[in-house]
N, C-alpha and C positions, 0 to 999 in steps of 0.2 A: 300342217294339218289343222283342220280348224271344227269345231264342234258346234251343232245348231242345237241348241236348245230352245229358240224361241217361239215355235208350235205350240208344244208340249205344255212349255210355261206357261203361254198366254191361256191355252186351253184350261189349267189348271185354277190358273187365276180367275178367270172368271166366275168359278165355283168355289173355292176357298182354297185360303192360304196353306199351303203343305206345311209339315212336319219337319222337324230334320233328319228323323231318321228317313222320311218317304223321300227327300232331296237327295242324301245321300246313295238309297238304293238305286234311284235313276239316274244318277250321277255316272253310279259304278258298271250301270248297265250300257250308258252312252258307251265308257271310254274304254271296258273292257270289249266291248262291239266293235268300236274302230281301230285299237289298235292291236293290229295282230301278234303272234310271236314273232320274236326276233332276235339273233345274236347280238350281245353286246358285249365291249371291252374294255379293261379296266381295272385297278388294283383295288384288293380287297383288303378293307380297313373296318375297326372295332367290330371284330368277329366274336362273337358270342355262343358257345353252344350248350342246349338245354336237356335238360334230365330226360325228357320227350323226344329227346332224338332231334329233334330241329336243329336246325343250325340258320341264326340269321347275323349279316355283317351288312356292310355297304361296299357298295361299286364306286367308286370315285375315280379324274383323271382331276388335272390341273385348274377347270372351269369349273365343275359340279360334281352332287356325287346322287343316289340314290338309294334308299332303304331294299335290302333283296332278302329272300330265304327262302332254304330249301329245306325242304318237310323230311319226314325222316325215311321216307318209303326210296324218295329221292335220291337223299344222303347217302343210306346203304350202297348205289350202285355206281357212283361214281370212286375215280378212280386216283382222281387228283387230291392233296391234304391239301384243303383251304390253310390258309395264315397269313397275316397281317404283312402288308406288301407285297406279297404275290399279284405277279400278273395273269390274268386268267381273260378265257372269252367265254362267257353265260353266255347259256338258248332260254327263251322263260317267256311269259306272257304277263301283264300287266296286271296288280288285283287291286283292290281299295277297301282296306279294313275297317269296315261300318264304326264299330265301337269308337275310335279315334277320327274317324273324318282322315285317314292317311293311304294313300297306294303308296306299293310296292312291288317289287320284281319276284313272281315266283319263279324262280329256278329251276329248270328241269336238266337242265345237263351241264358242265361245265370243263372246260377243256384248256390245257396251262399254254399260257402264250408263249409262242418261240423267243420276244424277248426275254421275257424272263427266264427262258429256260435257259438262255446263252448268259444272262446275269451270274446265276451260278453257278454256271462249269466255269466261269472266270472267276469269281469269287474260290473257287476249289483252286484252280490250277495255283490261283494265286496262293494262297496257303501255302499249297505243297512246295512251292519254287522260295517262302518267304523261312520257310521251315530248313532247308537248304543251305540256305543262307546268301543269294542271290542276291538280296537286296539288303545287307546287310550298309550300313552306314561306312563301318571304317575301311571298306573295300573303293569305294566313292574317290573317284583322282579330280583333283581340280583343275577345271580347263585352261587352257594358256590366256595369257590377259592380252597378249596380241599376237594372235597364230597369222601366220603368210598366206599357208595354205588349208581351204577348208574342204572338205568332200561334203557333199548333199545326197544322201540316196534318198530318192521321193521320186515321183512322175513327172518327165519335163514337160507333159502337156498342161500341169495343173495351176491351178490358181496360186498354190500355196510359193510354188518357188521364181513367179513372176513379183508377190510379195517380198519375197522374205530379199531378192536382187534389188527391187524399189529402194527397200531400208535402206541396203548397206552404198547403195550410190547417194541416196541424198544424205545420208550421213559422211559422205566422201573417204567410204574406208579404200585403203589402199592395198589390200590383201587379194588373195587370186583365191576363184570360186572354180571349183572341178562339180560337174552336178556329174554323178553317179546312178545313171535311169534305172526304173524300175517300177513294177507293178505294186500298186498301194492298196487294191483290194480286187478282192477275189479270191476264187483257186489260184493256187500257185503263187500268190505275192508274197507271202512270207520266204518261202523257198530264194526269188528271187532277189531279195532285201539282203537273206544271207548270203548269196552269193558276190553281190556287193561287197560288201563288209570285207569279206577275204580279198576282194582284188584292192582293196583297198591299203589290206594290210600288204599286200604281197607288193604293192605300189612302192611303198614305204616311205611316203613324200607330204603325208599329210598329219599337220600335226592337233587339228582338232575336224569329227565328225561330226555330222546331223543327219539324223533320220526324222521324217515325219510328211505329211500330208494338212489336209484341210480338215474341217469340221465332218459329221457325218453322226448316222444313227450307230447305235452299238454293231449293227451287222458290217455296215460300212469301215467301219475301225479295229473290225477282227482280225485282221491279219498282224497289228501291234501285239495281238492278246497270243497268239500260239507261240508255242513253246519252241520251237526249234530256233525262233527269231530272237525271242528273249534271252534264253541261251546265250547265242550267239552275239546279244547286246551286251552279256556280263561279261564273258569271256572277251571283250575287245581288247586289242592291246592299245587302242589309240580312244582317248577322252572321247565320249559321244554326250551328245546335246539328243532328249527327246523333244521335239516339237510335233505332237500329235493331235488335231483338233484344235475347239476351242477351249478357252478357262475351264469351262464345268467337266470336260473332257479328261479321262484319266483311262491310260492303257498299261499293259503290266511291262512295257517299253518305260516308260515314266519310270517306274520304279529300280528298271535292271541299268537302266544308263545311269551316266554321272551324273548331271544336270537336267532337271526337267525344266523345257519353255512353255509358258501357255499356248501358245501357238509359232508357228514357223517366222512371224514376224518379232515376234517378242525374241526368239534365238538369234534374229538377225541382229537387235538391237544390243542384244547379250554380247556376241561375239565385237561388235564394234564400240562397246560401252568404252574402254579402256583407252582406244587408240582416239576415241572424239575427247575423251578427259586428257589425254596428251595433247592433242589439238589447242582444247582450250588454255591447257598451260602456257603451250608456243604464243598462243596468240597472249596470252595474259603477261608473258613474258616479252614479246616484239615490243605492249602497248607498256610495260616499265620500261623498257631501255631506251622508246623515245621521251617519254618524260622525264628521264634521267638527264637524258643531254639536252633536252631543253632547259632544262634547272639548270645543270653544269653552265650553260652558255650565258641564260642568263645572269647566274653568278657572275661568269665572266664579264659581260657587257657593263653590271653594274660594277666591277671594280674599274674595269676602264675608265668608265666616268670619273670615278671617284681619286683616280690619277690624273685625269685631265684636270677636275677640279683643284686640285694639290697644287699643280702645276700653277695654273691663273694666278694662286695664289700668294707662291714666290716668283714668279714675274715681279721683273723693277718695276714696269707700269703700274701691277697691281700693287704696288709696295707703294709707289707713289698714291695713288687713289687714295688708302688709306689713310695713309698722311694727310689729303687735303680733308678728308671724311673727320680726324678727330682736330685739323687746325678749326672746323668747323664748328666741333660739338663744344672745343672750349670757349670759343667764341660769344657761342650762344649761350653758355652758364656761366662766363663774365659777364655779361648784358642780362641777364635775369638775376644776377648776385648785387649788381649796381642798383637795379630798377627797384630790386627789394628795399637796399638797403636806404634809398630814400625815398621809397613809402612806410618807411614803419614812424617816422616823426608825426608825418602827415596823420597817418592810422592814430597815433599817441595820440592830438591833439585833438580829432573829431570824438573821441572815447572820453576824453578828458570832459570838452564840448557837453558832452551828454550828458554824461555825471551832473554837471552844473546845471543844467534845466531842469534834469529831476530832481536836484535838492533846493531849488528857487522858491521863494515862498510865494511868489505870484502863482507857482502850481497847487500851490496848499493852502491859501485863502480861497478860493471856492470852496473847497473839500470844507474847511473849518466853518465860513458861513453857512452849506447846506445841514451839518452837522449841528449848529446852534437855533437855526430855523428848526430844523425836525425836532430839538428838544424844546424850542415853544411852544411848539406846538401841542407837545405833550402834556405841559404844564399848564397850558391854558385847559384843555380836556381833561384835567385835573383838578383844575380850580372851583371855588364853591358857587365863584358866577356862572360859569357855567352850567354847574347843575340846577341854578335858579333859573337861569334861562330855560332851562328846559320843562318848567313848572314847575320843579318842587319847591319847597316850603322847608326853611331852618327854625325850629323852636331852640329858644336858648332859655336858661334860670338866671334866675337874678344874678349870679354871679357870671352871666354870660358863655353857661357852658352849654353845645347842642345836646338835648333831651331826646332820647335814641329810643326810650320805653316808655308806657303809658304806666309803668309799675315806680310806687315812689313819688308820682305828684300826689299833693295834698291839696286839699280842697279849701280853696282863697288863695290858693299861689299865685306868684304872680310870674307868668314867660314873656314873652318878646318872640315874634314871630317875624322870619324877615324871608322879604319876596324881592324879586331881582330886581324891583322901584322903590325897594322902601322897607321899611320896621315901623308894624305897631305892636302894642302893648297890650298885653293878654290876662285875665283874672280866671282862672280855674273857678267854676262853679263848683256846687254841691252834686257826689253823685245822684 
């Protein structure tokens, strides 16, 4: 459905910008215009009811939900108590509450949906049968961990027990499958499910059952929910497996059998868990005992050896061998005991050699000459010619002493002045 508002708009607009509340009433006008009343379906959630008689909740299923309410004129004649998870089907027309800018479902009639009706007459039965003590835990037998013989009562046209045969072949169980036919929904399949059950017991040959079918809607899966079946599930005298549906799936079979499977495939794998964990033993066990005897052998093979080895080695041959092996190795450490022993005079003698060069005094007259050089050198760059060469000037007093200060000459002394060519003869004047 699609709504035109772009007549209207543009018309508007050309004259001025609307309002929001003028938007919203033509808004409400469009859409309660086009969409007419209608049943709708859907559980009924955050139900709220007011002093005014009103009663308003939300419609919701798994994708969305919707604001609805039914007025109290309404309210008064219907026939059904709203509450929270109830499944219900509303008749109602569309409105749009100005004040908020929100539509909503006004409700005119509302009528309880046959799921949910069936919800709780199994929620009841259930009660009353747990009340009993049907389902009580320590009634519960545990199934055999490797039964021979299984019974199946399900439909052999159905899907479920073409499954649940796939498992137990690629799991390679070795047990014998009896399928037990039988109607899994409808009139009469509960009936027929019991009647099973009895020739089954009457058989006397099977030491673990299963009942169940495929997935389906709760009406699909009623025949699990009656009472004569369930009964008859508690009262077995031989272990039953329920495999009813899928996981989210739960029948009041689930509860009366021993073991609940999630599905017919999952019982398959249940029933064959024990004998594929044998399996794997066997096989875990076949792959020890060859590498046991391959170790073993090996062991073996290595002390072989190590006898053969033995052997070589008390042989006269090998006795001989060895003989010429250590004529050989004395041999060879008298000839390195000789060779030492007249290298060590030689060794003495070049050590000795050495000694005498480095205490030769032909090695220590250079040393001594460069050592008497460098201190000439120092002594000359210490000397008082040299500092004359270098231009300065020695005053000496009369008694030939150098005059270091200007403090202390008298005036008519007499110095002596000497330059790196010469001394002359100095008279202190008058300050």
């Amino acid at each position: 459905m699609s709504l035109d508002l772009s007549e209207e708009s543009g018309a508007l607009a050309k004259d001025r910008p609307e309002t929001v509340s003028e938007f919203t009433r033509r808004l409400k006008a469009v859409i309660t215009s086009a969409i007419k009343p209608c049943w709708i379906k859907g559980e009924v959630s955050n139900i709220r009811s007011q002093a005014s008689g009103h009663i308003y909740f939300s419609l919701k299923d798994a994708g969305a939900q919707i604001s609805a309410v039914l007025f109290r004129g309404d309210a008064m004649r219907q026939t059904v108590q709203l509450k929270d998870g109830l499944q219900v089907i509303a008749f109602g027309e569309v409105g749009v509450y100005e004040a908020r800018g929100q539509y909503q479902l006004v409700v005119r009639i509302v009528v309880d949906d046959g799921q949910g009706k069936l919800q709780r007459e199994l929620e009841a039965l259930k009660k009353k049968l747990a009340a009993e003590g049907l389902f009580d835990t320590d009634k519960k037998r545990s199934i055999p961990k490797m039964p021979s013989v299984v019974g199946f009562i399900t439909s052999p046209t159905g899907a479920a027990v073409q499954d649940f045969l796939k498992i137990l072949v690629r799991r390679n169980w070795r047990g014998r499958i009896v399928i037990l036919p039988a109607k899994v929904q409808g009139q009469g399949a509960a009936e027929e499910m019991v009647e099973m059950l009895k020739i089954a017991e009457e058989q006397n040959i099977f030491d673990l059952l299963v009942i169940g079918r495929g997935g389906g809607s709760i009406e699909d899966l009623w025949a699990f929910n009656e009472e004569v079946l369930v009964r008859a599930v508690a009262a077995s005298s031989v272990p039953i497996i329920s495999a009813v549906g899928h996981e989210i799936d739960f029948t009041l079979t689930d509860f009366a059998a021993d073991v609940r499977a999630e599905t017919p495939s999952a019982a398959a794998e249940l029933i064959s868990s024990e004998f594929v964990s044998c399996l794997e033993r066997v096989d875990h066990a076949s792959t020890a005992l060859v590498e046991a005897a391959e170790n073993r052998l090996e062991q073996e093979f290595q002390r072989l050896d190590h006898a053969r080895s033995r052997l070589r080695l008390l042989a006269p041959a090998a006795r001989v061998e060895r003989g010429w092996l250590k004529l050989d190795d004395l041999s060879n450490r008298l000839t390195a005991v000789l060779r030492s022993a007249l290298n060590q005079p030689s060794q003495r003698l070049v050590r000795v050699k050495n000694r005498l060069e480095r205490a030769s005094p032909e090695l220590r007259l250079p040393l001594a000459r460069q050592r008497i050089e460098s201190l000439h050198k120092r002594l000359e760059a210490a000397s008082p010619a040299s500092v004359l060469n270098r231009g300065f000037v020695i005053v000496r007093d009369e008694e030939g002493l150098p005059v270091i200060r200007k403090k202390g000459i008298k005036a008519t002394q007499k110095l002596s002045a000497e330059f790196s060519d010469g001394k002359i003869d100095l008279k202190v004047a008058k300050d």
